[in-house]
C-alpha positions as CSV (number, residue, x, y, z in Angstrom):
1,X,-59.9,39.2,-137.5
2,X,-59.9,39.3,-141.3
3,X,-59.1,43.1,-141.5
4,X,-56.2,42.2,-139.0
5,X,-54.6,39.5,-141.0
6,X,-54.5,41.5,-143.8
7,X,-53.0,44.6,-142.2
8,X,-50.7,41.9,-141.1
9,X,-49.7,40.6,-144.9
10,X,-49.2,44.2,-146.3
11,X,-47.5,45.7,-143.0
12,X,-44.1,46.9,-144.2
13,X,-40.9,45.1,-143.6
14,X,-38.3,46.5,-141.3
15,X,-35.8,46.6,-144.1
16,X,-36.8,49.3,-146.5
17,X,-35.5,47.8,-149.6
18,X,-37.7,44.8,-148.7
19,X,-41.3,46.6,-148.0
20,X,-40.6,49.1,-151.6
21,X,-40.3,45.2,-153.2
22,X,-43.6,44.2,-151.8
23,X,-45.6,47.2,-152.6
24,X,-44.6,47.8,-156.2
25,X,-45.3,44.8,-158.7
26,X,-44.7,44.3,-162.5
27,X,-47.1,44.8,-164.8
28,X,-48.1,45.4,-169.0
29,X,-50.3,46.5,-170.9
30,X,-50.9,45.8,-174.5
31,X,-51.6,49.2,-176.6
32,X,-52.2,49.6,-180.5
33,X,-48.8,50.5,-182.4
34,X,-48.7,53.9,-184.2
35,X,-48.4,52.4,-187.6
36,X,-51.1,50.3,-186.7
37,X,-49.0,46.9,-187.7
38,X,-49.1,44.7,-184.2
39,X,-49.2,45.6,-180.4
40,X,-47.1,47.1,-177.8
41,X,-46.4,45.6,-175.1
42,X,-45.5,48.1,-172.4
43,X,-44.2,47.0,-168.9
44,X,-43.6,49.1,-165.8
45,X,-43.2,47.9,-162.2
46,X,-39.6,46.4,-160.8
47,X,-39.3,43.4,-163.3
48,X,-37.1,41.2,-160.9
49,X,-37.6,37.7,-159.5
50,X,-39.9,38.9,-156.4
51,X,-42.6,40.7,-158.7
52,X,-42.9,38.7,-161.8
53,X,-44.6,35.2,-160.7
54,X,-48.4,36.1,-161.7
55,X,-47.4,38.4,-164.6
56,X,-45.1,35.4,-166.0
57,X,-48.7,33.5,-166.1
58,X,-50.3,36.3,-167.2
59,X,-48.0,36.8,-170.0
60,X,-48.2,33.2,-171.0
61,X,-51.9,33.6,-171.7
62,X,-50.9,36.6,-174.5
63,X,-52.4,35.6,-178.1
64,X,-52.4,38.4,-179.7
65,X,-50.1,40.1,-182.6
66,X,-47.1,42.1,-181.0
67,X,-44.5,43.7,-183.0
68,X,-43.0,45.8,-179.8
69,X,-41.6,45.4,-176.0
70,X,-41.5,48.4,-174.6
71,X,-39.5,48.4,-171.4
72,X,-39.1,52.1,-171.0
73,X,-41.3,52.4,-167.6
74,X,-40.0,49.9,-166.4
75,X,-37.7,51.0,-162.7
76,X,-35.2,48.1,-162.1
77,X,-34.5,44.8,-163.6
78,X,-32.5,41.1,-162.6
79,X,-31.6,38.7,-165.0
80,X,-34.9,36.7,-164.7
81,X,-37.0,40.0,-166.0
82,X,-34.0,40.6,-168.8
83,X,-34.9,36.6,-169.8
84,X,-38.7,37.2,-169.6
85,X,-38.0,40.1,-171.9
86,X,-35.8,38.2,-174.2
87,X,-37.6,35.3,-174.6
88,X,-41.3,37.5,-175.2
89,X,-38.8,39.2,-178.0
90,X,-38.2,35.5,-179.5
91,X,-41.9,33.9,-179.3
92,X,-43.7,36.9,-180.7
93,X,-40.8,37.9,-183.3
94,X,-41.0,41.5,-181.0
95,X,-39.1,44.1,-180.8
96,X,-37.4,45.1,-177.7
97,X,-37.2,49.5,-177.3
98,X,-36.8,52.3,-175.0
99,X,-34.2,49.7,-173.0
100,X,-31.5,51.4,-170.5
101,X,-28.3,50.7,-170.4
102,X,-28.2,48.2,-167.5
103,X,-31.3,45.9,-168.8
104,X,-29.7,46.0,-172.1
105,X,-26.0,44.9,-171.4
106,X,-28.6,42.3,-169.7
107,X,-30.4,41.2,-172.4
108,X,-27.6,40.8,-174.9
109,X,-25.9,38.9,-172.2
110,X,-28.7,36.2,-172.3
111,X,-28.9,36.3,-175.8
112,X,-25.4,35.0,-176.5
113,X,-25.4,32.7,-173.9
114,X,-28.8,31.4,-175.5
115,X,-27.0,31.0,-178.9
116,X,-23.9,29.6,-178.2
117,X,-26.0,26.7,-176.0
118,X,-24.9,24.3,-178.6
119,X,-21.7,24.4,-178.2
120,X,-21.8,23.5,-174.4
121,X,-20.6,19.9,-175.7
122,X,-18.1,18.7,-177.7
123,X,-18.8,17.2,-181.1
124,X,-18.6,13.9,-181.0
125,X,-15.6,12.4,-182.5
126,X,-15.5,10.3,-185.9
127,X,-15.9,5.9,-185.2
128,X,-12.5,5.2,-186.1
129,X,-11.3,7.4,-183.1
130,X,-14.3,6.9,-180.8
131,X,-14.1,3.2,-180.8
132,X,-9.7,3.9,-179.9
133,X,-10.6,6.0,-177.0
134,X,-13.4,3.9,-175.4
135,X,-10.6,1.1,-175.5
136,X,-8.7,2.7,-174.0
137,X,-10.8,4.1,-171.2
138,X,-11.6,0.6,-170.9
139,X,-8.3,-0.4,-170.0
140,X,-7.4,2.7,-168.0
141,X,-10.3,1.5,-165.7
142,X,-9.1,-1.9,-165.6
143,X,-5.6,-1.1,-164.3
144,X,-7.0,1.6,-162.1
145,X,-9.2,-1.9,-160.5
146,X,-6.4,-3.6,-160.6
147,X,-4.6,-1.6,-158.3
148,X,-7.1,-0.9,-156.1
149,X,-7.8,-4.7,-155.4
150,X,-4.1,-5.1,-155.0
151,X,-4.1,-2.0,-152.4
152,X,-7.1,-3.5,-151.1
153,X,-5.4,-7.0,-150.0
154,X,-2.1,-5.1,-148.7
155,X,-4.6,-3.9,-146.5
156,X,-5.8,-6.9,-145.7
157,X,-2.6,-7.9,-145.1
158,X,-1.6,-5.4,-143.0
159,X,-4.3,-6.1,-140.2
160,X,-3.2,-9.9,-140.0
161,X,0.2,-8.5,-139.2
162,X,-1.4,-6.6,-136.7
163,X,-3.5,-9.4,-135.2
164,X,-0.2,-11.3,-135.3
165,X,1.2,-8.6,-133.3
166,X,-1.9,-8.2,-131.0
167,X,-3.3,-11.8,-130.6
168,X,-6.1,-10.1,-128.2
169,X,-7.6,-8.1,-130.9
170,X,-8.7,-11.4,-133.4
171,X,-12.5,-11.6,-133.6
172,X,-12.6,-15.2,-132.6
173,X,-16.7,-15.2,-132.7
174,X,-17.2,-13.1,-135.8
175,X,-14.8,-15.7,-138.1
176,X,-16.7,-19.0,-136.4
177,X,-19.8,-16.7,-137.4
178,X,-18.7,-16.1,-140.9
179,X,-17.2,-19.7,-140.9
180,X,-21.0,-20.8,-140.3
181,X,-22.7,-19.1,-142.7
182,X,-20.4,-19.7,-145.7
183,X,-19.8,-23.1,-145.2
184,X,-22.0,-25.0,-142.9
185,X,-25.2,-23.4,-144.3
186,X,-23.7,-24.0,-147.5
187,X,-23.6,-27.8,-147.1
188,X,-27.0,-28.1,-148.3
189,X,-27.2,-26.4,-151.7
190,X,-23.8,-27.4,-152.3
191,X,-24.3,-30.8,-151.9
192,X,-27.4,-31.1,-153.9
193,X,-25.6,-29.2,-156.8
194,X,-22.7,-31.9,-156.7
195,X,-24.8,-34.9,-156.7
196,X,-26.4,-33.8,-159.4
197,X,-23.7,-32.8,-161.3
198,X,-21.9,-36.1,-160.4
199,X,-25.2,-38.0,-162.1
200,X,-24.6,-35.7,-165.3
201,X,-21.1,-36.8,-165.7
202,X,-21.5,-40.6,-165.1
203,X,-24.5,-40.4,-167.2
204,X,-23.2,-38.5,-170.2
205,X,-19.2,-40.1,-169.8
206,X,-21.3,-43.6,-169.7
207,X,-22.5,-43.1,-173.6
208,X,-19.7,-42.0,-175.0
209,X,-17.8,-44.6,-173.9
210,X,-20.3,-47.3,-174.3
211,X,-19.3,-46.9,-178.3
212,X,-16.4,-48.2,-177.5
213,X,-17.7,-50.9,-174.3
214,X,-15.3,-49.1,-172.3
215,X,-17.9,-48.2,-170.2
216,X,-16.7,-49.3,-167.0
217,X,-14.0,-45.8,-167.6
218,X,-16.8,-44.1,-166.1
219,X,-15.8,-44.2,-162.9
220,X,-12.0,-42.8,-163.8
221,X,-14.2,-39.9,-165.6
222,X,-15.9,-39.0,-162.6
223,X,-13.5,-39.7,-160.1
224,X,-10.8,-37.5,-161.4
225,X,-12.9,-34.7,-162.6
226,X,-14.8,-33.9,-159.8
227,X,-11.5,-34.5,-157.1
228,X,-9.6,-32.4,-159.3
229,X,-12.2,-29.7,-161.2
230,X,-15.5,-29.5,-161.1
231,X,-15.7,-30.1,-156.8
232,X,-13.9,-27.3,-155.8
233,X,-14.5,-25.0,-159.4
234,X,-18.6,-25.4,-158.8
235,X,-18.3,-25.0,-155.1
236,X,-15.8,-21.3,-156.0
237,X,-19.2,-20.6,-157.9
238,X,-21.7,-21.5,-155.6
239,X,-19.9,-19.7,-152.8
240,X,-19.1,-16.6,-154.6
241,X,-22.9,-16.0,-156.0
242,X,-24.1,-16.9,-152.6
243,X,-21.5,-15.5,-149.7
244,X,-19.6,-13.0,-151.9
245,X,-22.6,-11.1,-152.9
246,X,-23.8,-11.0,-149.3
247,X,-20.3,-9.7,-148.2
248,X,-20.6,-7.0,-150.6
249,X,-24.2,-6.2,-149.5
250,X,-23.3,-6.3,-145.9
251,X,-20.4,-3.8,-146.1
252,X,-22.3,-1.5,-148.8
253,X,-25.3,-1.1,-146.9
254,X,-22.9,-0.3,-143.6
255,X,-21.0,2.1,-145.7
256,X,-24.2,3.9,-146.5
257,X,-25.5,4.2,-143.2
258,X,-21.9,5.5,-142.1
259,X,-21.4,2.2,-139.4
260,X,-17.9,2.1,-141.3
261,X,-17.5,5.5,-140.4
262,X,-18.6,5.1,-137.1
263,X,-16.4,2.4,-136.3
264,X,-13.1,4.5,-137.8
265,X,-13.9,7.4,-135.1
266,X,-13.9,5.2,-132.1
267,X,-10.9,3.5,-132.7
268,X,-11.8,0.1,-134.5
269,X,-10.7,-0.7,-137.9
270,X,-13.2,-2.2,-140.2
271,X,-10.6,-4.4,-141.9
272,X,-9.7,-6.4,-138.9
273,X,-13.5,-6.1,-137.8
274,X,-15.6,-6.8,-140.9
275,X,-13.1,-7.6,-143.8
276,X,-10.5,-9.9,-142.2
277,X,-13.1,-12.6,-140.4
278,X,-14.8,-12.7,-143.7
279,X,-11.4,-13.8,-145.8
280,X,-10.3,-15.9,-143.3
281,X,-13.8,-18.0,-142.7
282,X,-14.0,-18.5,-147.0
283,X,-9.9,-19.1,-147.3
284,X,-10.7,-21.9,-144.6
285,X,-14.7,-23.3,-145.5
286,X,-13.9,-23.8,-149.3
287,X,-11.1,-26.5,-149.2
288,X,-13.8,-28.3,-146.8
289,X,-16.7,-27.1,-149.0
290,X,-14.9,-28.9,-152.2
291,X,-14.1,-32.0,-150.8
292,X,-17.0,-32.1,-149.6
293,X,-18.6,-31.1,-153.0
294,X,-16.5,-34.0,-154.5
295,X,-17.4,-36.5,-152.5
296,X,-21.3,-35.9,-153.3
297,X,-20.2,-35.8,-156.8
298,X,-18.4,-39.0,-156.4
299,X,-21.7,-40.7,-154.9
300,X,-23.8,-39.2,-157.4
301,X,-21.8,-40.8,-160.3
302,X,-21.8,-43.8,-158.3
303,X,-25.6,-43.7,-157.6
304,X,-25.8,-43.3,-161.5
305,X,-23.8,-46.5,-161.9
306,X,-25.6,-49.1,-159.8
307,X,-28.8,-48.1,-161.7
308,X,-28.1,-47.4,-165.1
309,X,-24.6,-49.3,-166.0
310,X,-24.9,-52.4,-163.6
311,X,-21.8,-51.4,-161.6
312,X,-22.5,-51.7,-158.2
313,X,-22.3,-49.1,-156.0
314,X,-19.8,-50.2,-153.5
315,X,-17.6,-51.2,-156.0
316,X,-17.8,-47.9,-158.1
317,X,-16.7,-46.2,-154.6
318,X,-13.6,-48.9,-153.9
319,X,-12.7,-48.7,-157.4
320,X,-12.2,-44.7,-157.3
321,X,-9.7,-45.9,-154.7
322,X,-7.5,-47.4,-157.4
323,X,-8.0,-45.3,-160.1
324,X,-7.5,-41.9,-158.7
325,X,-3.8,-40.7,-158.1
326,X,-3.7,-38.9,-154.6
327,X,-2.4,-35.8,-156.2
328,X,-5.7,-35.4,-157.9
329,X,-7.2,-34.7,-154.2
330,X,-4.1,-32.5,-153.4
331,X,-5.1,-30.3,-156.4
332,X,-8.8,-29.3,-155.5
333,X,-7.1,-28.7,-151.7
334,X,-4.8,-26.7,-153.2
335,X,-7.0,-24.5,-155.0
336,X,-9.4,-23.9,-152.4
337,X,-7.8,-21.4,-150.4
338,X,-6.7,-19.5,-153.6
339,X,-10.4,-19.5,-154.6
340,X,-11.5,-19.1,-151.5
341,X,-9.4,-15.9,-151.3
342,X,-10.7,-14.5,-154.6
343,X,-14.6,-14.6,-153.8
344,X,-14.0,-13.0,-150.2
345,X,-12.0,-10.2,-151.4
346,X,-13.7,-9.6,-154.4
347,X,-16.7,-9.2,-151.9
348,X,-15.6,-7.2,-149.8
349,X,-13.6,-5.0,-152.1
350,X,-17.1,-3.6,-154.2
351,X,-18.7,-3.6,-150.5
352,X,-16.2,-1.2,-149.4
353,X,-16.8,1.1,-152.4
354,X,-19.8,1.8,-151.9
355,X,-20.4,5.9,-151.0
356,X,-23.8,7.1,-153.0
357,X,-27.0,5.4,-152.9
358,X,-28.9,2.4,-152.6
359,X,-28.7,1.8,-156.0
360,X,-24.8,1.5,-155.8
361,X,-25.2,-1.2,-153.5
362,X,-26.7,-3.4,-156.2
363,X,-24.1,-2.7,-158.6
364,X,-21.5,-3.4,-156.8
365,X,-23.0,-6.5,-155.0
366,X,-23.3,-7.7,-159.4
367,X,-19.5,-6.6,-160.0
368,X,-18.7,-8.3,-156.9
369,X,-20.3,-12.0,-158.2
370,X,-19.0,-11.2,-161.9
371,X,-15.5,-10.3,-160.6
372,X,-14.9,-13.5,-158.6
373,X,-16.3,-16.0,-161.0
374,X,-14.3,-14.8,-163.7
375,X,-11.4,-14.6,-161.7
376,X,-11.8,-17.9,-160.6
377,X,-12.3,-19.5,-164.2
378,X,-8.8,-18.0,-165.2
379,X,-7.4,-18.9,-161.9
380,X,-8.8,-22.5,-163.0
381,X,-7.0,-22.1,-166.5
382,X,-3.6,-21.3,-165.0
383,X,-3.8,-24.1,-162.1
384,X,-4.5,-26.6,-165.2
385,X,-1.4,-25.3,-167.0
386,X,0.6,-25.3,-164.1
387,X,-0.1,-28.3,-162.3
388,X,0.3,-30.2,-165.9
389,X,3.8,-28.5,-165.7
390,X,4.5,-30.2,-162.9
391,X,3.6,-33.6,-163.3
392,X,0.4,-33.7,-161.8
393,X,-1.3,-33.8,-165.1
């Protein structure tokens, strides 16, 4: 069996070029020099790629002095036996005779590419032109975004048309899905949040103005500012660290395991399907979400009152009726499906980007939550400016 299996290993290969490779293998041998001043190293053997993986080793083990390479037995060689060569030449300060025409137009090849390595990059420009260009890269990038998110919601757009057009292709069940999980298992987190917040407010509002025994302007302080800010602006937040970085996670992870791509080749566009029930369900939950967020604020400020300030609490909650202009509700119901808006398509948008790895899905489920809270916080500036504008100041 063993004498089989070895005839088997060394039986020659119906290609002739092949069996000549796997009968003749590289090999040196170190010899005195004449002038007795170092070694020669003296290949013979093919020195290409097939032949030279135990005499690589071999010559890795060399110690001793050698002042020549001598290549002249040696029958053919590739560019990994001309780098062998080379690099021996380099580490034992050798020099390289007897070399034909062919392995040395190889050699010298390697040699300059080995020497001009360094200038594979480009030098690295001065600060006061580095710091300029990154800038500017910067800003390239942005607009670049920019326009992608803007491309992103004509797309959007598009596909309502469509379902306008073709009433029998809205996903009725996937929006009262999304609808559910951004704003009805929201009510709980959100609601704490705005309680609490409402108690903050009341509490801190209630010692500044006790300096002055205006005290009972508390309930003004948090009335307005939660109907008309902080409700809707802290339920934008909430919403877009807690649905829009699951939208973007959703749609990533079905990017990478080519569902989006899937659904494209039998006919079904993912906008309508996966994008459009998503914007719709957060343009429609947030107004609800922030009047809802509001209101807890409202009775947290009130809770605040009846303990700490002796205002009781159902008069705190029928004084808010006076105090409080209607357009201050109108405001935060305004905002909402603007906001709303924001945090779905910012979402979606990085979801949709994905194409790599798993790792891309994080980063863009981060950029996702950055890009919609800042968004929303200059939105916030601008409605402020405007609706001051208008009269509703």
């Amino acid at each position: 069996m063993r004498s089989a299996a070895r005839e088997a290993l060394v039986a020659p290969s119906i290609f002739p070029h092949e069996a000549g490779s796997m009968r003749a293998l590289a090999d040196f041998t170190i010899e005195p020099a004449q002038g007795g001043d170092g070694g020669v190293l003296r290949f013979s053997g093919p020195m290409v790629v097939s032949s030279l993986g135990l005499v690589d080793r071999r010559l890795r083990a060399v110690n001793e002095a050698i002042s020549e390479i001598d290549v002249r037995d040696v029958e053919r060689m590739d560019t990994v036996g001309a780098w062998i060569v080379w690099r021996l030449s380099q580490q034992l300060d050798a020099k390289i005779v007897n070399c034909r025409d062919e392995a040395d137009r190889l050699i010298k090849a390697i040699s300059e590419t080995d020497e001009n390595r360094e200038n594979i990059r480009a030098p690295r420009l001065p600060l006061i032109q580095r710091v300029p260009d990154e800038v500017g890269k910067l800003v390239i990038a942005i607009a670049v975004g920019f326009l992608q998110v803007v491309g992103f919601l004509g797309q959007a757009i598009s596909a309502m048309g469509t379902i306008v057009r073709h009433p029998r292709r809205f996903r009725g069940l996937a929006l009262v899905h999304q609808m559910e999980l951004v704003g009805v298992n929201a009510l709980g987190i959100v609601g704490l949040m705005s309680f609490l917040v409402g108690v903050v407010i009341a509490q801190q509002g209630a010692v500044q103005l006790q300096q002055f025994g205006a005290e009972i302007y508390t309930i003004n302080l948090v009335g307005r500012l939660t109907l008309r800010e902080l409700g809707i602006l802290m339920t934008a937040i909430m919403v877009a660290g807690r649905s829009g970085s699951a939208f973007s996670a959703q749609l990533g992870t079905m990017k990478l395991t080519e569902e989006v791509d899937a659904m494209r080749t039998i006919g079904v566009s993912p906008t309508e399907a996966l994008v459009l029930p998503r914007i719709l369900a957060t343009m429609i939950m947030l107004p609800l979400l922030g009047l809802y967020s509001s209101v807890l604020g409202i009775i947290g400020g009130a809770f605040l009152g009846s303990v700490s300030l002796g205002i009781p609490f159902l008069t705190f909650l029928s004084r808010i009726q006076e105090v409080v202009p209607i357009h201050d509700v109108w405001v935060g119901l305004v905002k909402g499906p603007v906001f709303g808006l924001i945090v779905a398509l910012a979402g979606c948008y990085q979801g949709m980007q994905v194409k790599t790895n798993a790792e891309e899905v994080g980063t863009r489920t981060t950029s996702a939550v950055v890009l919609a809270i800042f968004t929303v916080i200059v939105l916030d500036a601008f409605f402020a400016v405007f609706f001051t504008k208008i009269g509703w100041g």
